[in-house]
N, C-alpha and C positions, 0 to 999 in steps of 0.2 A: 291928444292925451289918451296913454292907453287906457279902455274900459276896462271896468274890476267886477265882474256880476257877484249880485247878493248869492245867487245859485245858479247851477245849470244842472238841468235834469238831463237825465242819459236814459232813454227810450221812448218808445211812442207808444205804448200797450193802454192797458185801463189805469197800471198804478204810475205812469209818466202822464199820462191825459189829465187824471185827478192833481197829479202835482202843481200840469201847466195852469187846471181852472182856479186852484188855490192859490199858487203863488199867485196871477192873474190878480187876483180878487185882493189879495193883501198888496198887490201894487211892487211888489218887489222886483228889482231889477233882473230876468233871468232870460237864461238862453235855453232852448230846447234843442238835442240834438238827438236825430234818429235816423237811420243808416237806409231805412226801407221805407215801403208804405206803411205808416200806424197801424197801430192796431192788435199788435204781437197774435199770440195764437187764435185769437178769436175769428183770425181772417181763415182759420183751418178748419172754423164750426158752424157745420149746415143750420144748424138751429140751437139759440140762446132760451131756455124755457125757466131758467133758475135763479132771476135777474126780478129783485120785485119791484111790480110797476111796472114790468114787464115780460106780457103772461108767454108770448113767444116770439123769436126776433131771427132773422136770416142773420149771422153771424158778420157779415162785410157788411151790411149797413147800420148793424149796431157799431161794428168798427168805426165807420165814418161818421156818426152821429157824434160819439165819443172826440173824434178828433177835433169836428165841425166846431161842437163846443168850447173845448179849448183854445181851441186857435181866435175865436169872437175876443179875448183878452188881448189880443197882438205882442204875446210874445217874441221874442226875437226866437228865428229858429236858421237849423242848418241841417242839411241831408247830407252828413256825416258818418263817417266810420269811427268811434272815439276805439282808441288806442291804449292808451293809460293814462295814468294820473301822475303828475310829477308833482315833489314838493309836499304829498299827502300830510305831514305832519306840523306844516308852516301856516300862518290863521292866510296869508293867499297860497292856495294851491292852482294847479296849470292841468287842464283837459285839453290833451295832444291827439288828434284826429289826424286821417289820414291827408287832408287838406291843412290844415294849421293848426294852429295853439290858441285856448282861452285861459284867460287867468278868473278866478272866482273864490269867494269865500268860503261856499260852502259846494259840494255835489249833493244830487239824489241818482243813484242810480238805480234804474228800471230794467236795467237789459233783462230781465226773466229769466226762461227755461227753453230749452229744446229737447225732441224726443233722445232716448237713448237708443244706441243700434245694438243687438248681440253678439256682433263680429263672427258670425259662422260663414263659411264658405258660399261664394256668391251672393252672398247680401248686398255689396259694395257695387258687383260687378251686373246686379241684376236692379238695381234704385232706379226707379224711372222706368222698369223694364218689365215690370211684374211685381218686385218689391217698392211696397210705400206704408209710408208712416200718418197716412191721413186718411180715414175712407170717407170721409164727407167728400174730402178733395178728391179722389180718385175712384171710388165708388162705382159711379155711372159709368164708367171703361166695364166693367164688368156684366153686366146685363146680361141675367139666364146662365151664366157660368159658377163653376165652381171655384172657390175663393178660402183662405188658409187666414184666421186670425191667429197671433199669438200673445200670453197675453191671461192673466186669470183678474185683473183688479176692473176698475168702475171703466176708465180709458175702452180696455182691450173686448168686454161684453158690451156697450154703448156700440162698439164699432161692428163686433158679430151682429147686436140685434138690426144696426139697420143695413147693412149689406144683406139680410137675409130677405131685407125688400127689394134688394135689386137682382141680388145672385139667385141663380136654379139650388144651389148648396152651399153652405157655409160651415166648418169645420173651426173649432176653437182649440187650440192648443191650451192646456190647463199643465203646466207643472206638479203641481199638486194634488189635493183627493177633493179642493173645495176651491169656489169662486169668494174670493177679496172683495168682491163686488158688492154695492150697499144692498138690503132687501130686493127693493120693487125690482131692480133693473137685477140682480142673478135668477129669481123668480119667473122673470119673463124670458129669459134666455134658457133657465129647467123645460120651460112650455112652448117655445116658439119648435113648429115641426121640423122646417128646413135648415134646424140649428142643431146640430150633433157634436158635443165637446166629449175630446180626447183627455180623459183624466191622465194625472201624471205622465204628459208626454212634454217631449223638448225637441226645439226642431236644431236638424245637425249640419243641414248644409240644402241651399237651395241651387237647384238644377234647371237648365231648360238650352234652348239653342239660340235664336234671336233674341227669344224673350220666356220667361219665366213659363214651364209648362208641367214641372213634378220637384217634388220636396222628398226629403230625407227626415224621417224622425226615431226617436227612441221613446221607448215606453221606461222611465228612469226606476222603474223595482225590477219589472223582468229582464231588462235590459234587451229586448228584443226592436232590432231596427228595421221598419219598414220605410218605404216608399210610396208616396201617393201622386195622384194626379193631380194638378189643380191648376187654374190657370191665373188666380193673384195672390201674394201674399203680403198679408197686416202685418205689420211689429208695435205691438203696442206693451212694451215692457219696462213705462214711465220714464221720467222726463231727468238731464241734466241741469244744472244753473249755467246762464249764459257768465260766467263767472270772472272772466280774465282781465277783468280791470281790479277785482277786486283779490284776488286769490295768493297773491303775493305779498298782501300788505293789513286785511284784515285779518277778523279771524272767522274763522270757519268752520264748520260739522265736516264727517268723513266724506260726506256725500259732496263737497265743497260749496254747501248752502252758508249763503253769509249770516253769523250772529248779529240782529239789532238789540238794542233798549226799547223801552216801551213808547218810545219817540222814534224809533225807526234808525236811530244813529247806530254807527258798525263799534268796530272797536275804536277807531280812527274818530275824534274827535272833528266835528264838522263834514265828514261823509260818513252820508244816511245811506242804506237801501231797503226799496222797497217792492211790493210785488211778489212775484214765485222764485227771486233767485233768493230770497233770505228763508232760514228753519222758521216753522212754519207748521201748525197741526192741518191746514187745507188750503189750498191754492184753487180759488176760482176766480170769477170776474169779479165779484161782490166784495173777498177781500183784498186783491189788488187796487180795486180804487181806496177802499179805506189804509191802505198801508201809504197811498200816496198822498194823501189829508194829511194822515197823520205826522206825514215826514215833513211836509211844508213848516207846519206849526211846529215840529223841532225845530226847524231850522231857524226862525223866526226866533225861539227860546234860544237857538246856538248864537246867530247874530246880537242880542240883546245883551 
């Protein structure tokens, strides 16, 4: 007899982790499907400090703690690629993966965010090469070098401040005449020595030979373009929604963040999301698990 799950959640982050311990806990029939190793961005964050109850965490084993937990429910799960959603408006709808089809009552989807790129010249052709979007992750290549953030909000001076512990120089690209960045962390990036930001500059195109070795910028009032030397460059110019199960059938902001209710439900009656791919006034750890509570207990109120 085919199985019909109550839900299946779609990611492995903190607001799919929080879904699997709730559904878990309410006993409901569900499948967990997640394409990678759990855990979503937090496996790109050297240190959790904003997380209460816990005062600071290596970001990959709060990942796995996260996972550890959830999984102690024995959800059914699959290491999957989900595809779309067929039949989204029918009380059973079908989650179509690169391996097979589940049929279910209700979705949660978690797919999250990924960074955005600025599509300038050699960004694509230099990723892995000098260009990256993580300096927890890629940081330590750098040691006593000069290194290029770009980038004026909380993400892009988090990344300046601690590269300026690995790098000999650290340079921040600012668009504008001010840092986006909360108090304490643009404060400390004003005072940190080996951190020198480029007010209203944009960067035009990155250059090097094997690998990333000088950048192109403009100064956007004088319009004067120079060239620097550096040997890595940050893009830290915020994030997309992992969105494409969703984008065609709910509704959505410009940015293509999915609209919920205050139950986490989209426009689509019986798929919920939750996490950083739905609008949203902040996206951290703290409220991706509570987006994925919350959407359980919709769902619960959608099945009843």
């Amino acid at each position: 007899m085919e199985t019909i799950f109550d839900t299946i959640i779609i990611g492995g982050g903190p607001a799919g982790c929080a879904a699997a311990v709730y559904a878990g806990r309410a006993q409901l029939n569900a499948l967990r499907i997640e394409m990678g190793f759990p855990g979503g961005q937090i496996l790109n964050t050297n240190e959790v400090d904003n997380y209460p109850g816990i005062p600071a965490r290596n970001g990959m084993d709060l990942a796995n703690d996260l996972y550890e937990h959830s999984a102690k429910y024995g959800l059914e799960e699959k290491m999957e690629q989900a595809l779309r959603i067929e039949d989204p408006e029918k009380p059973v709808k079908t989650v179509v993966t690169d391996m097979g089809s589940y049929r279910t009552r209700s979705v949660i989807v978690c797919s999250g965010a990924h960074h955005r790129v600025l599509g300038v010249p050699g960004e694509a052709k230099y990723t892995g090469r000098g260009v990256s979007y993580c300096a927890t992750c890629d940081g330590g290549f750098y040691k006593d070098k000069v290194c290029l953030v770009v980038g004026g909000g909380d993400t892009a001076v988090s990344d300046a401040l601690y590269l300026s512990k690995v790098c000999r120089k650290v340079y921040l690209a600012v668009r504008r005449g001010e840092l986006r960045a909360s108090g304490i962390t643009a404060q400390a990036a004003l005072h940190t020595e080996n951190l020198e930001i480029l007010w209203h500059t944009e960067l035009l195109e990155v250059m090097g030979e094997m690998k990333v070795n000088r950048v192109r910028l403009i100064q956007n009032q004088t319009k004067k373009e120079t060239e620097m030397a550096v040997d890595g460059v940050f893009i830290a110019v915020g994030i997309q929604p992992t969105n494409e199960l969703l984008s065609e059938i709910a509704r959505t902001d410009e940015g293509g963040f999915v609209y919920t209710d205050e139950n986490m439900q989209t426009s689509i009656p019986g798929i919920f999301a939750a996490g950083d791919i739905r609008v949203k006034p902040l996206r951290q750890i703290i409220t991706a698990a509570s987006d994925g509570a919350v959407a359980v207990s919709g769902v619960m109120k959608y099945l009843r």
